[in-house]
C-alpha positions as CSV (number, residue, x, y, z in Angstrom):
1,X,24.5,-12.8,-12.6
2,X,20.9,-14.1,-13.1
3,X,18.3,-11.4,-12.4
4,X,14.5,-11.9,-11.4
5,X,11.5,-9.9,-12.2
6,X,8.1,-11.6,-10.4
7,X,4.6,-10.8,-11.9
8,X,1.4,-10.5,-10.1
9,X,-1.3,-12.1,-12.7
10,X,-4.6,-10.6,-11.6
11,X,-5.0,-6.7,-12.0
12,X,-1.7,-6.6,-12.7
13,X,-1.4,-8.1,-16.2
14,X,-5.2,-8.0,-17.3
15,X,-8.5,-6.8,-15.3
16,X,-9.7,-9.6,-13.4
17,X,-13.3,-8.5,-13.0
18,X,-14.8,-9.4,-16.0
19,X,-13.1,-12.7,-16.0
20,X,-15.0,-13.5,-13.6
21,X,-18.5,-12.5,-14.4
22,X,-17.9,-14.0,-17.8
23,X,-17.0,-17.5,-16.1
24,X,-19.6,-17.1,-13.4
25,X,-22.6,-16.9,-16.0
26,X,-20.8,-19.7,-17.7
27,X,-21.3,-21.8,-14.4
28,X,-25.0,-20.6,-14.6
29,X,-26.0,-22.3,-17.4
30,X,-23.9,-25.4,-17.1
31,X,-25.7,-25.8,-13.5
32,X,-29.6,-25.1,-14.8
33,X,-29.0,-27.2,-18.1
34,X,-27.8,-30.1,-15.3
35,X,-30.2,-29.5,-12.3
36,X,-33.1,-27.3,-13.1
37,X,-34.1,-25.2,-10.6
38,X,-30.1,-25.0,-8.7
39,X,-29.8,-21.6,-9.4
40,X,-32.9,-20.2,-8.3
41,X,-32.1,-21.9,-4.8
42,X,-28.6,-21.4,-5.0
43,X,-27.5,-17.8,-6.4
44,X,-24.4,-16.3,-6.1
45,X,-25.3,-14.0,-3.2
46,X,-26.2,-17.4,-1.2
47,X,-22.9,-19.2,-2.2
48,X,-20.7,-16.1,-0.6
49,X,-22.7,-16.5,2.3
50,X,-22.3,-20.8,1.9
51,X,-18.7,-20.3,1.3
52,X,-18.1,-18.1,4.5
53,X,-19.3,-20.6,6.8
54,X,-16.5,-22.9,4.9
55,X,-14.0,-20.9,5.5
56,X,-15.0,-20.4,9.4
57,X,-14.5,-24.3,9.9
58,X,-11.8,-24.6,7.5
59,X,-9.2,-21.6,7.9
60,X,-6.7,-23.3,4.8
61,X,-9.7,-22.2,2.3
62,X,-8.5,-18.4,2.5
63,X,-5.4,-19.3,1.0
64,X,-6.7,-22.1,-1.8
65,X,-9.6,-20.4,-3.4
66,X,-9.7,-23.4,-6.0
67,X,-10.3,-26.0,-3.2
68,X,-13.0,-23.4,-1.2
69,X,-14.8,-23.3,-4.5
70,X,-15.4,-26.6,-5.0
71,X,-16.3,-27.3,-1.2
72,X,-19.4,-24.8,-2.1
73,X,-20.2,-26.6,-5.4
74,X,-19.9,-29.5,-3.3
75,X,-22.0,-28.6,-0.1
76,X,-24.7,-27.0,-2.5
77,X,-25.0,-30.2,-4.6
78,X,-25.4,-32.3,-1.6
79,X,-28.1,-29.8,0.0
80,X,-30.1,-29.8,-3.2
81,X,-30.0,-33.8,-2.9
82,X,-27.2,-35.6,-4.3
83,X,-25.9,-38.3,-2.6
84,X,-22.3,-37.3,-1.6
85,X,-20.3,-39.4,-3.8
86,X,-22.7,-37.7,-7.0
87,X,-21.6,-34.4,-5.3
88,X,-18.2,-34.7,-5.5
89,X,-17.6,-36.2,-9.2
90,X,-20.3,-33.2,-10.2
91,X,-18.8,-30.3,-8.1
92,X,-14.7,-31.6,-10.0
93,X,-16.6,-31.4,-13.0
94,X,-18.3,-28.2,-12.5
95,X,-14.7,-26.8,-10.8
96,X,-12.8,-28.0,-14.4
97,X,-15.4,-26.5,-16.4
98,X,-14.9,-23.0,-14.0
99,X,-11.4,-23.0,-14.5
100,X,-11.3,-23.2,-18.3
101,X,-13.4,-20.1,-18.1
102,X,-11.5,-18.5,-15.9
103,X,-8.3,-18.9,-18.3
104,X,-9.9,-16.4,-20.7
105,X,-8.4,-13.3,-19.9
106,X,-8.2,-9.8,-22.0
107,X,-4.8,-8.7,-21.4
108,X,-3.9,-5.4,-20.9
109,X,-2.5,-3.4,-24.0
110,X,1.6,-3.9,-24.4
111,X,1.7,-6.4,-21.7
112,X,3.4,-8.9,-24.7
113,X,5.4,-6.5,-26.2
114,X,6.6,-5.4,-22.6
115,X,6.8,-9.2,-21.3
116,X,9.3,-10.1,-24.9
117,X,11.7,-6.7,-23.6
118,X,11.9,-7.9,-19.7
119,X,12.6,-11.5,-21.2
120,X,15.8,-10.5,-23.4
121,X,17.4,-9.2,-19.8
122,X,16.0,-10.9,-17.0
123,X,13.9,-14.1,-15.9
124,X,10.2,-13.8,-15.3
125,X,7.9,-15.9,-13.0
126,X,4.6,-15.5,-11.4
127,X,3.3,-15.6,-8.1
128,X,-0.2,-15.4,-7.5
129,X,-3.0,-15.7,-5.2
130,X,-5.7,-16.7,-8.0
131,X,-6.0,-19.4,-10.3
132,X,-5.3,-18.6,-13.0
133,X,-2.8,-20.8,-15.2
134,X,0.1,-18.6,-17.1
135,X,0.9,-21.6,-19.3
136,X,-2.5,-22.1,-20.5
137,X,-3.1,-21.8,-23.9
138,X,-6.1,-18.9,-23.6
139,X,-4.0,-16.7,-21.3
140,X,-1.0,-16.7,-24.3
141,X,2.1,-15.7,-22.5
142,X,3.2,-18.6,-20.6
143,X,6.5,-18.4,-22.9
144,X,7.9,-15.9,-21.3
145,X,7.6,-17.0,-18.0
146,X,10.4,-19.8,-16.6
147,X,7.5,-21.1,-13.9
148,X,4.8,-19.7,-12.0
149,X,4.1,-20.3,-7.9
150,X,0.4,-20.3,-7.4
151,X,-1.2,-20.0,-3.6
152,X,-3.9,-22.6,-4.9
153,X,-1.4,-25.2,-5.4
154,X,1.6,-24.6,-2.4
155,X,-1.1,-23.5,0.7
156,X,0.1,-20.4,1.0
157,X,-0.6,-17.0,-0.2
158,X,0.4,-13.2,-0.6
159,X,0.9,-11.3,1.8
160,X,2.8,-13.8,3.4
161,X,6.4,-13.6,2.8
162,X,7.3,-17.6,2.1
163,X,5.5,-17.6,-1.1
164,X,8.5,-14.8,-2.1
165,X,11.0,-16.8,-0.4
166,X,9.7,-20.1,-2.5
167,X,9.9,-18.4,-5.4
168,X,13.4,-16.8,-5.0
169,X,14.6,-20.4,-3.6
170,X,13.2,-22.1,-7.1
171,X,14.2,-19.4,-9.1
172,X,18.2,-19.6,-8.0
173,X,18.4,-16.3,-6.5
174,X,19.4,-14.7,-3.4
175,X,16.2,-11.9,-2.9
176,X,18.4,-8.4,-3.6
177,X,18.2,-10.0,-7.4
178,X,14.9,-10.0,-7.5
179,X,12.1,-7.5,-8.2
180,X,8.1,-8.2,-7.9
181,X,5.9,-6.1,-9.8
182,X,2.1,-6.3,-8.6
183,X,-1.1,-3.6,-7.7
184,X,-2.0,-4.9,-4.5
185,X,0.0,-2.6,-1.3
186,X,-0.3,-5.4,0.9
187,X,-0.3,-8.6,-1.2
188,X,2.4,-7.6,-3.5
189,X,4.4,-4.5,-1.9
190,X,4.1,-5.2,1.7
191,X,4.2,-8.8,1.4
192,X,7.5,-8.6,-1.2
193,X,9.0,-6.0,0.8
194,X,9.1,-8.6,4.4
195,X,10.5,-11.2,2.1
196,X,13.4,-8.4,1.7
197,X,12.4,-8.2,-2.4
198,X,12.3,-4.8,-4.0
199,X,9.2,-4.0,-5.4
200,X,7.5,-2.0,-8.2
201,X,3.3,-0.9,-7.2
202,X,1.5,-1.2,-10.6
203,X,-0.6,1.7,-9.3
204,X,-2.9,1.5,-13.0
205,X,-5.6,4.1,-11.6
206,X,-3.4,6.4,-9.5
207,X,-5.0,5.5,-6.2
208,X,-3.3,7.5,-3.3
209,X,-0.5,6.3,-1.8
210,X,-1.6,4.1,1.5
211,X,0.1,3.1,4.9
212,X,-0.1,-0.4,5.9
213,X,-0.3,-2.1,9.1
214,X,3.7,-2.9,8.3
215,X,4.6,0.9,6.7
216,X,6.0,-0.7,4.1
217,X,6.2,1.2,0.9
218,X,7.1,-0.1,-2.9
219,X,10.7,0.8,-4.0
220,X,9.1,2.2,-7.5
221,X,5.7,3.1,-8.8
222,X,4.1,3.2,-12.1
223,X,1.0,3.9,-13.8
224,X,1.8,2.2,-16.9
225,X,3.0,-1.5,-18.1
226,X,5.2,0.4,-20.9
227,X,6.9,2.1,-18.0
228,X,7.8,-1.3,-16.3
229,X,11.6,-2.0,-18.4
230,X,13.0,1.1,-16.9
231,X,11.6,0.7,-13.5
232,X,12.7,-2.7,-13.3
233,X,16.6,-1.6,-14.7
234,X,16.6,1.2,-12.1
235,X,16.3,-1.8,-9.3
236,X,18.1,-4.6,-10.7
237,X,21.3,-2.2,-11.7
């Protein structure tokens, strides 16, 4: 019978963080060499601020951070004088340009080698709320993943228990044949665990163990990815 482990992408199978900063001083200098002067007016601490106001008048950002990001390159542009239509073709640009950045991960040590073992036994998908492309080339694993169900793309995201339910629905599977393996307690555990899919916490630093607004708990919990083939055989017996 056709067993289904589900990854969490950020934190879970590289660190996020510098991801981030990388492809944020990326969109620096692609803005200044463009518009001199954007930068100074528009830092980073300003487009937070730009994009919470975005997110106060449209509520369906929170769960596609691709589409809130370019809204703020968007609304910026057109505040530092670009006529709208300008704006738009220059903030799609500027999003496309983010994205490849963002694809340039540093994976976690063993996550291939761990990835190949899950892979002989069971299928493996993705569901995440970032967005960040498994099957791109830069991120180099996307073969061993069957497909991958991104927040961005469907309007919904973790902790919310459809984006589990899509998944298992597109993967086949009734939800006791499934596992998801992610760090966050609510996004991945809590949300998993209302979908009524077992979970593993990828607790990496060895935070404490947390009660939720749900007191949901993960079914397993490891500090390692070379620890992840067991835990996932000790669910999906």
């Amino acid at each position: 019978m056709k067993k289904v482990v589900a990854f969490d992408l950020d934190n879970t199978l590289w660190d996020v963080d510098p991801v981030i900063v990388r492809a944020e001083y990326a969109m620096e200098t692609w803005f200044e060499a463009r518009f001199p002067g954007f930068n100074s007016r528009y830092p980073f601490a300003v487009r937070q601020d730009i994009r919470k106001v975005l997110i106060d008048e449209q509520p369906s950002l929170l769960a596609n951070i691709s589409a809130a990001r370019y809204e703020v390159y968007k609304n910026t542009l057109k505040q530092f004088g670009l006529p709208t239509e300008e704006a738009d073709s220059v903030a799609q640009a500027a999003l496309s340009y983010f994205s490849e950045w963002r694809q340039k991960v540093d994976l976690y040590p063993h996550v291939k080698e761990v990835l190949e073992r899950l892979q002989s036994d069971y299928s493996l998908i993705a569901i995440t709320n970032g967005n960040a492309d498994v099957f791109h080339p830069y991120v180099g694993i996307g073969q061993y993943f069957d497909f991958a169900i991104r927040a961005d793309q469907v309007g919904v995201a973790k902790p919310d228990s459809r984006l589990f339910s899509m998944a298992a629905e597109r993967a086949g599977v009734s939800v006791e044949h499934m596992v998801h393996i992610g760090d966050h307690p609510i996004d991945d555990v809590a949300g998993a665990a209302r979908a009524g899919i077992k979970s593993i916490w990828f607790n990496r630093h060895g935070a404490r163990r947390w009660d939720d607004q749900w007191s949901l708990r993960s079914d397993s919990e490891v500090h390692s990815i070379l620890e992840l083939p067991e835990a996932v055989r000790s669910l999906l017996l």
